[in-house]
N, C-alpha and C positions, 0 to 999 in steps of 0.2 A: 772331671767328667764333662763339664761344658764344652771345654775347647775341643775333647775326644768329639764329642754329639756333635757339633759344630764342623769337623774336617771331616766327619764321613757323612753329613748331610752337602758338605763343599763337593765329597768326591760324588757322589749318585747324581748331583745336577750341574756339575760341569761351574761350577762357582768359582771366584778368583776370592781367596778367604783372607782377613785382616787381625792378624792377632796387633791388640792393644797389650804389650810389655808395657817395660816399666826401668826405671832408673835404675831401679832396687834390687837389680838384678849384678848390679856391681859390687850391694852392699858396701863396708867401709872401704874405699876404696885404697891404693896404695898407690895409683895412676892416676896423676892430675893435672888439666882436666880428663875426664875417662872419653875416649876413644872405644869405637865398635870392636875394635879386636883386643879390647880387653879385658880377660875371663872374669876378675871381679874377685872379693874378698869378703864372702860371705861366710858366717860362721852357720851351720847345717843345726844347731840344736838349742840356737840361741831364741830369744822371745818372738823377734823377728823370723826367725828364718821361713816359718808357713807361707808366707807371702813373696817374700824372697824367692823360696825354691820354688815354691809353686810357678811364680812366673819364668824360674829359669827350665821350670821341667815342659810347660809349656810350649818354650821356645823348640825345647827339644821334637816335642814330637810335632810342631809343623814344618819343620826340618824336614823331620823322618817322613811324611806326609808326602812333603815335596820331593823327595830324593827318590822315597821308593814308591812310590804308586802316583807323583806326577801332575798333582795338586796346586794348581799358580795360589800361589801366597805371599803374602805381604809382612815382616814384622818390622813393627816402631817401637822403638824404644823410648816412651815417655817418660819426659821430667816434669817437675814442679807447674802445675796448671791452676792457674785463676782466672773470673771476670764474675760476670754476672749469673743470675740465676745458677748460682753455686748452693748447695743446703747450707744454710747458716750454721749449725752447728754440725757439720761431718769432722770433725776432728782436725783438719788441718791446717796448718802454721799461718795462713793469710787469711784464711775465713775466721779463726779464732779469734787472731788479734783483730779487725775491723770488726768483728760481733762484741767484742771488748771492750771496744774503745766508744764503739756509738751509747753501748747499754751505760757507760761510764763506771765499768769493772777493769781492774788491773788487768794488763796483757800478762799471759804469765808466760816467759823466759826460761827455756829448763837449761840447767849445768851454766855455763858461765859465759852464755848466747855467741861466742866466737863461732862456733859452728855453720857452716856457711850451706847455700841452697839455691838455684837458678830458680827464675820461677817467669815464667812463659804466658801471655794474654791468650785468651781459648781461642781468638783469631787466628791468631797465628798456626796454632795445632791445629785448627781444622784446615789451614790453608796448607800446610803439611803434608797430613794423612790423605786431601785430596790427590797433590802432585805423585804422593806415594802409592796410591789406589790404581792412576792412571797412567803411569809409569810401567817401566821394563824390570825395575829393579828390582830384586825382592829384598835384598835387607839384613841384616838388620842396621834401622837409623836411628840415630837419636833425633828428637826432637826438644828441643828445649831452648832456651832462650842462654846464652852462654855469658850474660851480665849479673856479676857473681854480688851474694851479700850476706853479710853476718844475721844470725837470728836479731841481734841488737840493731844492725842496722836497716834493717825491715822494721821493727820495731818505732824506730825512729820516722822511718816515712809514713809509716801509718801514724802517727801524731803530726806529723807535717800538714795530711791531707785530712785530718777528721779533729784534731784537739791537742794542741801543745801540750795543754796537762798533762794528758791520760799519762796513767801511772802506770807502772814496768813492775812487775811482781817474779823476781828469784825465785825456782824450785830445785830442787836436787834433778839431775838430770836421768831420762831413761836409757836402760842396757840396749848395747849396741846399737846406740845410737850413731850414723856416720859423721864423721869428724866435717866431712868436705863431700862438695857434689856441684860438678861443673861440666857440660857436655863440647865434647869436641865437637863442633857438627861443621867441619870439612866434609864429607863426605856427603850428608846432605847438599850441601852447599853445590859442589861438583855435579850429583847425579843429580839431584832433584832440581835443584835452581832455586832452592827457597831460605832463608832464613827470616827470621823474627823479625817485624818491622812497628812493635808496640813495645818501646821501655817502661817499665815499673810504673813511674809516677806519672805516666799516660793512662798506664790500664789501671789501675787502681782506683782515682775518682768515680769510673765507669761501675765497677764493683760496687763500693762505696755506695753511690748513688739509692741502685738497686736494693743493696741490704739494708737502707734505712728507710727505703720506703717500705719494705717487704715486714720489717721488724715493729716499725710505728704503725705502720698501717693494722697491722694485725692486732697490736696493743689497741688501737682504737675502736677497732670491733668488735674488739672482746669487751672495752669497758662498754659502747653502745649495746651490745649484748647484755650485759648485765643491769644500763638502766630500764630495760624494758621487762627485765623480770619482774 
């Protein structure tokens, strides 16, 4: 319903509209790395799919938006995004692990961390989503950063940059999990003129930094908080 409210408030004011897609829309993929013109290997009833279809139903109707009533639209297809002022605990694989490793809790690792995932500095996507906003193009692009790594080998960097110790904790892994996720982004490259220009162990201290002030900081508030009670 948002993105519906969203393209017929685009159509009444003459707006050029920006759907935020999603990697996830490739699901596990069977093309690698995934390319824009590849439909994707989504299973429709699996634990995932809500977000998955959601965003491929999405795509559809600002298509449909564009085709038949004439709508300037934009879609990007994002991948794996980090940096700063990220929520500390929103559930995802590089906020988890550095909320892990600072608090000096095991990173937990689900299935057997081969599992691989690009993951992109928010620099770079917003320098992206601009070129793509103010551009001709409509789309769909991936964005992402196309410098590929194991859950384990994430893993690893984030002990690199915050504590050799930190411990690695094994779980049984979750359904329909993707095996792999790596973005073509020629086609960015071509029309847009942009690629990624922040590798991992550049943006990551950046991160880093933030979440441990953000995380001590606030334990300290809370204990000054308490001695004044």
């Amino acid at each position: 319903m948002g993105t519906l409210n969203m393209l017929g408030l685009a159509k009444r004011i003459g707006a050029r509209f920006l759907l935020t897609s999603t990697s996830e829309v490739y699901g596990d993929p069977l093309q690698h790395p995934q390319a824009e013109t590849y439909w994707g290997n989504v299973n429709p009833i699996g634990v995932r799919s809500c977000y998955d279809e959601g965003k491929r139903t999405a795509e559809t109707l600002t298509m449909d938006y564009h085709r038949g009533l004439n709508i300037e639209v934009r879609i990007a297809r994002i991948f794996n995004t980090y940096g700063p002022r990220m929520c500390i605990d929103d559930g995802r694989v590089v906020s988890n692990f550095v909320a892990q490793a600072l608090r000096k809790e095991a990173m937990t690792v689900y299935g057997d961390g081969k599992q691989t995932r690009s993951f992109q500095f928010v620099s770079d996507l917003v320098e992206g989503l601009m070129r793509l906003m103010e551009g001709d193009h409509v789309g769909p692009f991936n964005l992402g950063n196309p410098g590929e790594f194991t859950m384990l080998e994430l893993a690893k960097v984030v002990q690199e940059t915050i504590d050799p110790n930190a411990k690695i904790e094994f779980r049984p892994n979750t359904e329909d999990d993707p095996h792999k996720r790596k973005p073509d982004i020629t086609k960015a490259k071509q029309l847009l003129g942009w690629e990624p220009t922040v590798s991992l162990r550049q943006g990551l201290p950046m991160m880093v930094d933030d979440f441990r002030q953000r995380i001590f900081g606030d334990e300290k508030r809370d204990s000054g908080s308490l001695l004044t009670i």
